[in-house]
C-alpha positions as CSV (number, residue, x, y, z in Angstrom):
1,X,-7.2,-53.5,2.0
2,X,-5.9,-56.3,-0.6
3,X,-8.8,-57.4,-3.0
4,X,-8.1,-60.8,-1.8
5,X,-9.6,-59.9,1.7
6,X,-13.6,-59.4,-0.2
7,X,-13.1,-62.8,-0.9
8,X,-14.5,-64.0,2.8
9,X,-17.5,-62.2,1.4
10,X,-18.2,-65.5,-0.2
11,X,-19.9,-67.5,2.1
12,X,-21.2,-64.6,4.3
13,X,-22.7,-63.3,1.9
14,X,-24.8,-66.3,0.2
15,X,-24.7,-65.2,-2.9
16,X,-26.6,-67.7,-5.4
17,X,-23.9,-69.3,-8.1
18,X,-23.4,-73.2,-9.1
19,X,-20.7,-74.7,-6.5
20,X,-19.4,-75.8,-10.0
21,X,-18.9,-72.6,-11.6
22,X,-15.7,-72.3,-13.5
23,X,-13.4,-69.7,-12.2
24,X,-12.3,-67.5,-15.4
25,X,-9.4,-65.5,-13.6
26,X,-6.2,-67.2,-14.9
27,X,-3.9,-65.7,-11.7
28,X,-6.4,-68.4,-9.8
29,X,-5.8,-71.8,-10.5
30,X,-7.8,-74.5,-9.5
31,X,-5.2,-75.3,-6.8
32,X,-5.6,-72.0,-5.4
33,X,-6.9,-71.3,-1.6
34,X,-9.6,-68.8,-3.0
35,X,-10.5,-70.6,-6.0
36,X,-14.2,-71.6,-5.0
37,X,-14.8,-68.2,-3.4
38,X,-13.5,-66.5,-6.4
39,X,-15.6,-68.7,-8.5
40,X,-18.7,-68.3,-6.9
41,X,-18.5,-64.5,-6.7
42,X,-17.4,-64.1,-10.3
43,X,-20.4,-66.1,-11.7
44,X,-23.0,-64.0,-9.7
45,X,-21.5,-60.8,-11.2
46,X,-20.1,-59.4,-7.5
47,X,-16.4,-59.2,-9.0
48,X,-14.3,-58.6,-12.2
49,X,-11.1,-59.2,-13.2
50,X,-8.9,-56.9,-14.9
51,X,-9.0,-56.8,-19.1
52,X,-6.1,-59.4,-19.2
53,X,-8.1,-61.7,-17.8
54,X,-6.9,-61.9,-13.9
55,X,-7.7,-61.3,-10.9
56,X,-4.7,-59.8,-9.3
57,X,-6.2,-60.8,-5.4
58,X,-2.6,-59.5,-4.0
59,X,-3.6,-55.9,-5.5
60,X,-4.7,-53.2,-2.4
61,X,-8.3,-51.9,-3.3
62,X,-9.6,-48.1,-3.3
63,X,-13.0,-47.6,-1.4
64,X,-14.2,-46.3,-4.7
65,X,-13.5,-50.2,-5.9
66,X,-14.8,-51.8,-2.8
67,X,-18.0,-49.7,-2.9
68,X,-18.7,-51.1,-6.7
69,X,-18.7,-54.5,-5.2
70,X,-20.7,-53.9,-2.5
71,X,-23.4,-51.9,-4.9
72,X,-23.1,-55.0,-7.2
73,X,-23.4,-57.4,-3.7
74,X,-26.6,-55.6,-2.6
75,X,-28.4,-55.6,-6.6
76,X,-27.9,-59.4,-6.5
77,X,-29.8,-59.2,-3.2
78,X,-26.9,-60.8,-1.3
79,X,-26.5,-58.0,1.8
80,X,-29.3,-55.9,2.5
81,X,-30.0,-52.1,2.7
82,X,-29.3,-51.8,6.4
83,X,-25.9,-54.1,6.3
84,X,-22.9,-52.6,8.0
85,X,-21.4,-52.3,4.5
86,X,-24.1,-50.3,3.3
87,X,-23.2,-47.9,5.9
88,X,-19.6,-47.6,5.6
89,X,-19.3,-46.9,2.0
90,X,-22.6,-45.0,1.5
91,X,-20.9,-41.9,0.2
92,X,-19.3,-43.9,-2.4
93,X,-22.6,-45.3,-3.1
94,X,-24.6,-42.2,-3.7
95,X,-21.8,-41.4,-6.0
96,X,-22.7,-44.3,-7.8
97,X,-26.3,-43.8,-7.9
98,X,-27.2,-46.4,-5.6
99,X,-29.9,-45.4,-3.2
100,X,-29.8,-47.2,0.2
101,X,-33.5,-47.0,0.9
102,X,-33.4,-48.6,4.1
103,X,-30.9,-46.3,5.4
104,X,-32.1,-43.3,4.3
105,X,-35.6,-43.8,5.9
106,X,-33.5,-44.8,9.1
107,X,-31.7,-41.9,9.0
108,X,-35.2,-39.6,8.0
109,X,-36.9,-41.1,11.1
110,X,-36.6,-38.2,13.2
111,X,-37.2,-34.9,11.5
112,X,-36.7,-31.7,13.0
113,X,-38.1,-28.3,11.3
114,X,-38.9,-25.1,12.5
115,X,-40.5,-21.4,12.2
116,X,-39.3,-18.0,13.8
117,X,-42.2,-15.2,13.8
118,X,-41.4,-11.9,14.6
119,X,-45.0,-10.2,15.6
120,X,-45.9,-6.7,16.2
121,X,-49.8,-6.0,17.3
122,X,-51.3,-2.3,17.9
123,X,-54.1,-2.3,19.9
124,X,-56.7,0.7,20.2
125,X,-59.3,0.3,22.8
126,X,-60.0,1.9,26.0
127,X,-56.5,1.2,26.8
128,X,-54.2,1.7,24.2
129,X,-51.5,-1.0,24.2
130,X,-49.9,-3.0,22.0
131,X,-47.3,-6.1,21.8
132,X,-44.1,-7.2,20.0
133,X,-42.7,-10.1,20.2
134,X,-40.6,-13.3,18.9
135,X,-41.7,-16.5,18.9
136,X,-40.0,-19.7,17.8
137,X,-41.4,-23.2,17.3
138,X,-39.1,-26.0,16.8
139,X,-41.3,-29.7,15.3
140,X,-40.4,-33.0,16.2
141,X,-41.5,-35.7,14.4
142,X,-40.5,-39.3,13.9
143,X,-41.9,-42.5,13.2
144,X,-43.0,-45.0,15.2
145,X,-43.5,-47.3,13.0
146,X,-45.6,-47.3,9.0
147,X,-48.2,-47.0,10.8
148,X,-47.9,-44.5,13.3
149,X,-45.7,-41.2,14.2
150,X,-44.8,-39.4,17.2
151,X,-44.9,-35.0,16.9
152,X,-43.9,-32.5,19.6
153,X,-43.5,-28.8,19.8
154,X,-41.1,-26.9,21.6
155,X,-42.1,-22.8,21.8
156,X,-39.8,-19.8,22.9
157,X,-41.5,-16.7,22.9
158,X,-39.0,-13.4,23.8
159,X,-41.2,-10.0,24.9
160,X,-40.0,-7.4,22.7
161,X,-41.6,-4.8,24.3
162,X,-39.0,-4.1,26.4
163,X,-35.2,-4.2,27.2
164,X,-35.4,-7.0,29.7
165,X,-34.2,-10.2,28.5
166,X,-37.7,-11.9,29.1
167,X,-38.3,-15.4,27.9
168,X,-40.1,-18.2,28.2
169,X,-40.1,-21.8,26.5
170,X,-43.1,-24.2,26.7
171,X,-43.5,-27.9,25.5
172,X,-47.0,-27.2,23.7
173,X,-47.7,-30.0,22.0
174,X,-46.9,-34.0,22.5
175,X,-49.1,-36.5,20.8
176,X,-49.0,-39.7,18.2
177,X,-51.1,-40.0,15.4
178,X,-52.3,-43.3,13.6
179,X,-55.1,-45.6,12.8
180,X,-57.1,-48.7,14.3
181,X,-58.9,-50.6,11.6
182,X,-59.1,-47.9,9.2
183,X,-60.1,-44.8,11.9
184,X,-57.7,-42.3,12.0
185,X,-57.0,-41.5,15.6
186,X,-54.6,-38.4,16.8
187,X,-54.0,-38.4,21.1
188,X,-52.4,-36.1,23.5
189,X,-51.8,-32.2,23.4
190,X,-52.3,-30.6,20.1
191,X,-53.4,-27.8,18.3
192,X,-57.4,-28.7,17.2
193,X,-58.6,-26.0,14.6
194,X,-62.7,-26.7,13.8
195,X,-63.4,-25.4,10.6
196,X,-62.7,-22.2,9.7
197,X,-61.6,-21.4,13.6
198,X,-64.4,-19.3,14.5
199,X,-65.6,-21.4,17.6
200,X,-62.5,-23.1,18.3
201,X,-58.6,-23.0,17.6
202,X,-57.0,-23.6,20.6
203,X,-54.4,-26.2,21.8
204,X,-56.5,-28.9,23.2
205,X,-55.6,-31.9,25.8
206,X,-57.6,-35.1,24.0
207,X,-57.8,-38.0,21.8
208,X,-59.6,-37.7,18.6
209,X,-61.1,-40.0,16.1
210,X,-61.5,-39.1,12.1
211,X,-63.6,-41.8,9.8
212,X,-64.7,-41.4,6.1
213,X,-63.2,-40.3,2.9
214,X,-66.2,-38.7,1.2
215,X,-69.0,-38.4,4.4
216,X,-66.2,-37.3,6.9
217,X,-66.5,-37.5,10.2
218,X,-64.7,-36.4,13.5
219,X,-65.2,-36.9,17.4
220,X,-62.9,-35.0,19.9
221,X,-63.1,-35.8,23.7
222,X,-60.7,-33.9,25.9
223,X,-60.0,-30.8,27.3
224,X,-58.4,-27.2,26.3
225,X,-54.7,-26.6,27.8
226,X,-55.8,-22.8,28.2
227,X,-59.1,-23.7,30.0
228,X,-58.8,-21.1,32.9
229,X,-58.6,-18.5,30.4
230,X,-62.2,-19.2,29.8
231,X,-65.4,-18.5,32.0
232,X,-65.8,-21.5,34.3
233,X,-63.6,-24.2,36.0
234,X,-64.5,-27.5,34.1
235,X,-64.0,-27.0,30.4
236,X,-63.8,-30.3,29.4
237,X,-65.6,-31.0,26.2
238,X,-66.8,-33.2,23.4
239,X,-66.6,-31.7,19.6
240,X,-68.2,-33.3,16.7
241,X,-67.7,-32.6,12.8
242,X,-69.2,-33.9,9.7
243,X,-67.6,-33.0,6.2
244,X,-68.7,-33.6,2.8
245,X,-67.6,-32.1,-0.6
246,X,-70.3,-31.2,-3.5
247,X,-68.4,-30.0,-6.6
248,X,-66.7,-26.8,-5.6
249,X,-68.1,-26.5,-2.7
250,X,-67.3,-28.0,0.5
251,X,-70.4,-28.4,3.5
252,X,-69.4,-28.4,6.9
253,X,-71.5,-29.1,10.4
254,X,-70.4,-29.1,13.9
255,X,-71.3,-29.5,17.8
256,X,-69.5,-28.9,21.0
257,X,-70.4,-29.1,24.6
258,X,-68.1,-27.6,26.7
259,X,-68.9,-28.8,30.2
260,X,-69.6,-26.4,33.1
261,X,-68.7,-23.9,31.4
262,X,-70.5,-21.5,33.7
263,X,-73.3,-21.2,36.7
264,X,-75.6,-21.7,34.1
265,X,-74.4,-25.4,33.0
266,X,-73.0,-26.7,29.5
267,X,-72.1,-24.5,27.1
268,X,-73.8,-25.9,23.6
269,X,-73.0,-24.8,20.6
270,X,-74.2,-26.0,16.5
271,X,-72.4,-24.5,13.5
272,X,-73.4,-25.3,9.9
273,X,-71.5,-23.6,7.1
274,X,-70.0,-23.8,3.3
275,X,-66.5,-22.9,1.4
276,X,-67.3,-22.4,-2.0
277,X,-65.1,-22.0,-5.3
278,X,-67.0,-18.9,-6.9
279,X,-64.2,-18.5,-9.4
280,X,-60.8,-18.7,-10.5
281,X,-58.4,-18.5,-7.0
282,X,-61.6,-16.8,-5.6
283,X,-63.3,-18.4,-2.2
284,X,-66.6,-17.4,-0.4
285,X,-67.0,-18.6,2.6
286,X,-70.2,-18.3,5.5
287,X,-71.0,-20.2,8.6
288,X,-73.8,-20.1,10.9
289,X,-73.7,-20.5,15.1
290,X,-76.3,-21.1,17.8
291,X,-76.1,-21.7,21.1
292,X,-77.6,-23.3,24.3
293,X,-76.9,-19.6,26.3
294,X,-78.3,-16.1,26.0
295,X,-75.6,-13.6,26.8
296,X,-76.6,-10.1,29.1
297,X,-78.6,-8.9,25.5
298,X,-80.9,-12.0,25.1
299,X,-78.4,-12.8,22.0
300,X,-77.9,-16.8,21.5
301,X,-76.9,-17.2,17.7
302,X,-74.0,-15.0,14.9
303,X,-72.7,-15.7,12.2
304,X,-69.7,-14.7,9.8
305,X,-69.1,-14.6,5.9
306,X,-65.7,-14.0,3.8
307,X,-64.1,-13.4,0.2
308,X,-60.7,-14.2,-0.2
309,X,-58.4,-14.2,-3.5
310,X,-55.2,-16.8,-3.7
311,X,-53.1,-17.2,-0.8
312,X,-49.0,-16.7,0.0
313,X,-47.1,-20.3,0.1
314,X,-43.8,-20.4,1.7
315,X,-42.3,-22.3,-1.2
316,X,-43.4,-20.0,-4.0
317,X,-41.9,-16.2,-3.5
318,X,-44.2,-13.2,-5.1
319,X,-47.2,-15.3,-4.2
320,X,-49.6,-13.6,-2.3
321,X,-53.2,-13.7,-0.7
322,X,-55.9,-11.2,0.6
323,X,-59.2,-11.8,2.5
324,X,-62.0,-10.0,4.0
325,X,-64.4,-11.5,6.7
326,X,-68.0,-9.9,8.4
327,X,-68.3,-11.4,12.0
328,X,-71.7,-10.9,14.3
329,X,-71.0,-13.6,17.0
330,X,-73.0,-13.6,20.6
331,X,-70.2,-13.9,23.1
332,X,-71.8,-17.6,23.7
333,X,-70.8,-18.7,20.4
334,X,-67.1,-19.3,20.8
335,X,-64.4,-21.0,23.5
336,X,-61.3,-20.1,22.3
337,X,-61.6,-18.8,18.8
338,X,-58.6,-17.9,16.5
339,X,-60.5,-14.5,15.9
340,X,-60.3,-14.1,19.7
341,X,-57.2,-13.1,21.1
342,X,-56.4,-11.6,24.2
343,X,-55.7,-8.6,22.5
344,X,-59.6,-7.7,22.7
345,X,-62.0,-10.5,23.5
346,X,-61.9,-9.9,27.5
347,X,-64.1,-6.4,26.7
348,X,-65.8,-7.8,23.8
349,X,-66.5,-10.8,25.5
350,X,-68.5,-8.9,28.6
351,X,-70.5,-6.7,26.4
352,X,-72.3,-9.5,24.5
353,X,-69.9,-10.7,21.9
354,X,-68.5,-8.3,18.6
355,X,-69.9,-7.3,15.4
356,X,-67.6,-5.9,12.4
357,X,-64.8,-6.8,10.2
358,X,-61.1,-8.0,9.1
359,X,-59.0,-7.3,6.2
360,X,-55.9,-8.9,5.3
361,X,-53.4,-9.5,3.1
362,X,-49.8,-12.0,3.4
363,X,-47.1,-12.0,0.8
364,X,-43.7,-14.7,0.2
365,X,-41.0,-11.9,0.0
366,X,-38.7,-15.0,-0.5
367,X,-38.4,-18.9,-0.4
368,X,-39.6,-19.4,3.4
369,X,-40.0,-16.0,4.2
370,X,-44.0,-14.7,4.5
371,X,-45.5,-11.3,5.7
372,X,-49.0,-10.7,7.0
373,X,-50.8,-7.5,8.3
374,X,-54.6,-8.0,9.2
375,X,-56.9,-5.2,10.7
376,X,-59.9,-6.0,13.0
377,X,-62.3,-3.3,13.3
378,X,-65.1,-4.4,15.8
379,X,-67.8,-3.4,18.3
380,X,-69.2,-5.0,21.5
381,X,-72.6,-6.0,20.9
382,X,-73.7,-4.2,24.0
383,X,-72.7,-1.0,25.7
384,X,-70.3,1.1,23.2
385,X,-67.1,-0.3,23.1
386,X,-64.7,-0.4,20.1
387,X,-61.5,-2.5,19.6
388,X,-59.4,-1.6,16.7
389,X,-56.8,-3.7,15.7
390,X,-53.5,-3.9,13.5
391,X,-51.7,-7.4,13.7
392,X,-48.3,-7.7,11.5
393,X,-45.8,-10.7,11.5
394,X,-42.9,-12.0,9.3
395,X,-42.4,-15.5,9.6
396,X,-39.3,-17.6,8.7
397,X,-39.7,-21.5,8.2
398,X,-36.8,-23.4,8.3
């Protein structure tokens, strides 16, 4: 490309200089075709000449030269980020320290991460059993606009317990997040954890609305994706927290009404619990449940407590954590609970609920990479039934 060709950048580019700036390239006389361009892009600083004073317009250009004008073109504020120059010669420009904000957010808009567990869970109950599996989760999120961002989920899980090549891949999640006049508002199909998970974690079809900074405050309306896993046929539900933080500790409340949830009618349920700071990387945590519903024992209320020390973070390797929990929950006092997975509540659930506890521990064995191994130890609240449990993963975030 001859230099003389960035002259036509003059007048596209609008680049602010006196239409009586005097041209100091000596190869350019004032009888020269370019001599107004070359003036007017020499007094705004977009080109140099060479250390004998000309210009040399004849001369073919390297990119690595055209890139210093167009760096020079986009600090004077005559092209902007997202110009078509911008994007041919942004290599060069990175080279040269310039940052293209507008085309790296462009390019950022969609963002794809993901996370491969690799689970094995022994189960000892009345049946021994137990399940291995791999399950990947690819994100997507991108941005609607500053406001507003899209996020779904795609989920493979493969059956390891055998040699059959079983698989299947679900779209879990699909919803935006946002806010209306300062309410923060997330809809569609999303994971809702409440609390510390002990009434409900579940993937949840809804729209919900957060307000406050200190007081906070949260409404969910919708309905869970797994609802037929549940007692009844009409789960659909209303969940409302309150939040607030005193010093170290942090004071939560909650209701839920799950409707129709059996024969009986609504399933109601209150929580009121604390996280405290009790010392250095040390948590205790307890929460409180009662409900609308005996179960088969006359039991309507439970409640749990935990200790737990530090925690493992993907990003730092050799961190770890460990935690200890107590549960005593009447089988009325969850829908859905992290604590509950198939591995044991469908006994537990019929005899009244559980009492006992979980110990657990996770470590970063590298950048990304985190182990965990958690043992459940618990009784039916009615009739004698035990269900011992050893659940150990290794996930890889990516």
């Amino acid at each position: 490309m001859k230099k003389s060709l960035v002259l036509a950048m003059a007048m596209a580019l609008g680049v602010s200089a006196t239409a009586f700036a005097a041209n100091p390239f000596s190869d350019v006389p004032a009888g020269h075709w370019a001599y107004g361009s070359v003036a007017k892009l020499a007094a705004a600083g977009v080109v140099d000449g060479y250390p004998d004073g000309t210009f040399k317009g004849d001369n073919l250009m390297t990119r690595y030269e055209m890139a210093q004008i167009v760096a020079k073109a986009y600090a004077k504020g005559a092209i902007g980020a997202d110009d078509k120059l911008m994007a041919e010669f942004a290599d060069e420009l990175d080279n040269l320290g310039v940052r293209v904000a507008k085309l790296e957010k462009k390019a950022d808009n969609v963002k794809i991460t993901g996370q491969a567990r690799a689970r094995y869970v022994d189960v000892d109950k009345a049946e021994k059993g137990y399940t291995a599996d791999l399950r990947t989760r690819l994100w997507i999120k991108g941005e609607v606009n500053p406001d507003w961002t899209y996020t779904a989920m795609l989920e493979n899980t493969q059956s390891l317990n055998t040699n059959a090549q079983e698989s299947e891949t679900k779209f879990r999640r699909a919803y935006v997040t946002g806010s209306v006049a300062g309410v923060g508002v997330t809809a569609g199909r999303y994971n809702y954890t409440v609390g510390n998970g002990f009434v409900f974690d579940d993937h949840i079809d809804a729209i919900q609305l957060d307000f406050g900074k200190v007081l906070k405050a949260s409404l969910a309306m919708g309905r869970p994706v797994d609802a037929d896993t549940y007692a009844g046929t009409n789960q659909d539900g209303y969940i409302a927290t309150l939040g607030y933080k005193v010093g170290a500790t942090d004071l939560a409340a909650g209701y839920y009404n799950f409707k129709n949830y059996s024969a009986d009618g609504d399933r109601e349920i209150w929580t009121a619990g604390a996280t405290a700071d009790i010392a250095k990387n040390v948590s205790l945590l307890g929460e409180y449940l009662k409900s609308n519903d005996e179960n088969t024992a006359g039991d309507d209320d439970g409640y749990v407590v935990g200790l737990s020390y530090k925690g493992a973070s993907a990003s730092d390797k050799g961190s770890f954590g460990l935690w200890t929990k107590y549960y005593d929950q009447s089988s009325t006092t969850y829908f859905g609970a992290s604590h509950t997975t198939d591995a044991w509540h469908g006994t537990l659930d019929s005899n009244g609920g559980f009492k006992g506890y979980a110990v657990a521990a996770n470590y970063t064995f590298a950048k990304n990479i985190v182990g965990t191994v958690e043992y459940y130890d618990l009784d039916s609240k009615t009739g004698d039934y035990t269900t011992k449990t050893l659940w150990s993963d290794v996930t890889f975030s990516f």
